[in-house]
C-alpha positions in Angstrom: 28.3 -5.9 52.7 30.6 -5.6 49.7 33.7 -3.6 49.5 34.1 -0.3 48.2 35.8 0.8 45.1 38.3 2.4 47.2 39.0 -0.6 49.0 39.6 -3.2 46.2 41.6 -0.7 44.6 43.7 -0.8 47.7 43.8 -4.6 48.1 45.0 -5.4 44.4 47.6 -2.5 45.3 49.3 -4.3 47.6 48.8 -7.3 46.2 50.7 -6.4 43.6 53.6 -4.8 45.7 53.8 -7.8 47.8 54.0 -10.0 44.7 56.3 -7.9 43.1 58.7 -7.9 46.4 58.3 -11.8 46.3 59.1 -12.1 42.3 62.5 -9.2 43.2 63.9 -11.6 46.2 63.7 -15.2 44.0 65.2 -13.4 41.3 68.2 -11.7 43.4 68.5 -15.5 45.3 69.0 -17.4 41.9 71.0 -14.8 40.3 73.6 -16.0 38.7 75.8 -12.5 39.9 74.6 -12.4 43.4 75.7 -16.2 43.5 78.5 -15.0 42.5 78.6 -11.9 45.0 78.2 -14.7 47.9 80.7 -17.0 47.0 83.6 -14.2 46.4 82.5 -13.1 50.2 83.0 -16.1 51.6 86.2 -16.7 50.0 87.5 -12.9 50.8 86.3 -13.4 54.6 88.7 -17.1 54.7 91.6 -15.0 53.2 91.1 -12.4 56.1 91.2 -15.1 58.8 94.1 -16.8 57.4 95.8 -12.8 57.2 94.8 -12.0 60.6 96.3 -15.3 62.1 99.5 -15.2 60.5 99.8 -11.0 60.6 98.0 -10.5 64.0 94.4 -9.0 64.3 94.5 -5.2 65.4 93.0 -6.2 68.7 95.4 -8.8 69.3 97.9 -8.4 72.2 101.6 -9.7 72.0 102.0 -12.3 75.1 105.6 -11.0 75.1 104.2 -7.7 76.4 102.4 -9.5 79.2 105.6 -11.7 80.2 107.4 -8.4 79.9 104.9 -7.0 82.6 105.1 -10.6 84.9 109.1 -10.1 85.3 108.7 -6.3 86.1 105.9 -7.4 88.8 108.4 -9.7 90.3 108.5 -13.2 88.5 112.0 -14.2 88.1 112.5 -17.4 85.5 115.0 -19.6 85.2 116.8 -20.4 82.4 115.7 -23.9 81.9 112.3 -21.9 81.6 113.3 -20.1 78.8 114.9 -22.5 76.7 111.8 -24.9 77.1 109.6 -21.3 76.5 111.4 -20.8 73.4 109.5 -22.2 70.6 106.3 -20.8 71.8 108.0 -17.3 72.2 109.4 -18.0 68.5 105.5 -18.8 67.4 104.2 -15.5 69.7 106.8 -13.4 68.4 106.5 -14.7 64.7 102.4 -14.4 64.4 102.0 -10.5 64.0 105.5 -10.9 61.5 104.7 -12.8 58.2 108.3 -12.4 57.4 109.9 -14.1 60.3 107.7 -16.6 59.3 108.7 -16.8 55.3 112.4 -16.8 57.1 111.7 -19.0 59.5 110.0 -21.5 57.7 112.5 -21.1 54.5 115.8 -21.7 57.0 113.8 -25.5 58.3 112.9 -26.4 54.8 116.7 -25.5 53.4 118.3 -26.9 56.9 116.6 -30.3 56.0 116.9 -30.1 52.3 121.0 -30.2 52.9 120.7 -32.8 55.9 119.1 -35.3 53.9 120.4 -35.5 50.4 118.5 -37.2 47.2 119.4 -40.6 47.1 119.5 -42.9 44.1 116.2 -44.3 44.6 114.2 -41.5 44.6 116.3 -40.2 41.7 115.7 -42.7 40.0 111.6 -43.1 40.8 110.9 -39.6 40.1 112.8 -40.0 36.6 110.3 -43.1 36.1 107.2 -41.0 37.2 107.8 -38.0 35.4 105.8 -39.3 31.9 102.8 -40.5 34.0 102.6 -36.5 36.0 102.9 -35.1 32.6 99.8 -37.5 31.6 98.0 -37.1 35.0 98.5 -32.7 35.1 97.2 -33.0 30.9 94.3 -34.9 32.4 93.6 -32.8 35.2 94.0 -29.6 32.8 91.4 -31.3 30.8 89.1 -32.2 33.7 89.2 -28.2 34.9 88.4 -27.2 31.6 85.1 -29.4 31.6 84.4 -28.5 34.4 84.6 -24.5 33.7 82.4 -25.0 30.0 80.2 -27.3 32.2 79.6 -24.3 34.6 79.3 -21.8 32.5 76.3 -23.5 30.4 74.8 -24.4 33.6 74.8 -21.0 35.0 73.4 -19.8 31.2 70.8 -22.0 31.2 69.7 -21.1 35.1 69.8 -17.4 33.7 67.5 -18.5 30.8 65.3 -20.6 33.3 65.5 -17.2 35.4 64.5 -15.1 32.3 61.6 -17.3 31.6 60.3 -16.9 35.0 60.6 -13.6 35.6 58.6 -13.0 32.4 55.6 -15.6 33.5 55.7 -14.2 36.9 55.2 -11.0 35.2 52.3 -12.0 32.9 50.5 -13.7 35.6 50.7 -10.5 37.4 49.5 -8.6 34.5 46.7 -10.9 34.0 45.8 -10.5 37.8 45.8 -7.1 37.7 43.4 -6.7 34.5 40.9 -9.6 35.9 41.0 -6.9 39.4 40.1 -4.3 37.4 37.9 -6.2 35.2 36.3 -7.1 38.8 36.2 -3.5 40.3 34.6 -1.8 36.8 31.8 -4.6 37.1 31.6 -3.9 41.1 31.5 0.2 40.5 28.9 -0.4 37.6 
């Protein structure tokens, strides 16, 4: 029993929409802009757990508030207790303020930059190893810059690839489609 008019006309219908969904998700995978889409999401969701662990997430309850509530409920501490708390309230008390951080972290770094001076040594080694940075930060200039033309022509040529693709996808489904009509004239004749 062979298949109607109807019914062919059907099937090569959705064949077509099901090959046409197919041909739409390979081309929005290896798009060079939803690659691109991807990659500046992953990188935007690192930056927001780096801000939410150093500025505090909005969910995020200060411990000091619960230690507040354990003295009220009748814990009394000593004060060797708090002097060896200290740091870790410094850390609690510093996570949901970036800027007792920055101060924080800019009095230890100036503290230790005046408790240990240059000596004569290092003066003298970082005089000698000046020319070779300058050659090694030239070189590394010059390594990003091949790397960025190098990327660039690859993701031109994946487009191009792409291009040609999409284009013999789109013939083949032309073809198809004619050779099913071809087929259902020569079935309703």
């Amino acid at each position: 029993m062979g298949a109607t008019e109807n019914e062919l006309r059907r099937q090569a219908g959705e064949q077509r929409h099901e090959m046409g969904d197919t041909l739409e998700a390979i081309g929005d995978r290896l798009s060079p802009e939803r690659i691109i889409e991807r990659r500046k999401a992953a990188v935007g969701q690192r930056f927001r757990r780096v801000k939410d662990t150093v500025m505090g997430s909005p969910d995020y309850e200060e411990p000091m508030t619960q230690r507040m509530r354990e003295r009220t409920g009748g814990m009394v501490h000593s004060a060797t207790d708090v002097v060896k708390g200290a740091p870790s309230a410094l850390a609690d008390q510093a996570r949901g303020n970036p800027l007792a951080v920055g101060v924080v972290a800019f009095g230890a770094g100036l503290l230790l930059a005046t408790v240990m001076p240059k000596s004569e040594t290092e003066t003298r080694v970082m005089e000698e190893a000046q020319p070779q940075m300058q050659s090694a930060m030239s070189e590394l200039k010059d390594a990003g810059r091949e790397i960025a033309s190098g990327a660039q022509e690859h993701a031109r040529a994946a487009g191009e690839e792409l291009k040609g693709a999409g284009s013999e996808a789109a013939s083949h489904v032309k073809d198809q489609a004619q050779a099913s009509a071809e087929e259902i004239k020569g079935t309703a004749s």
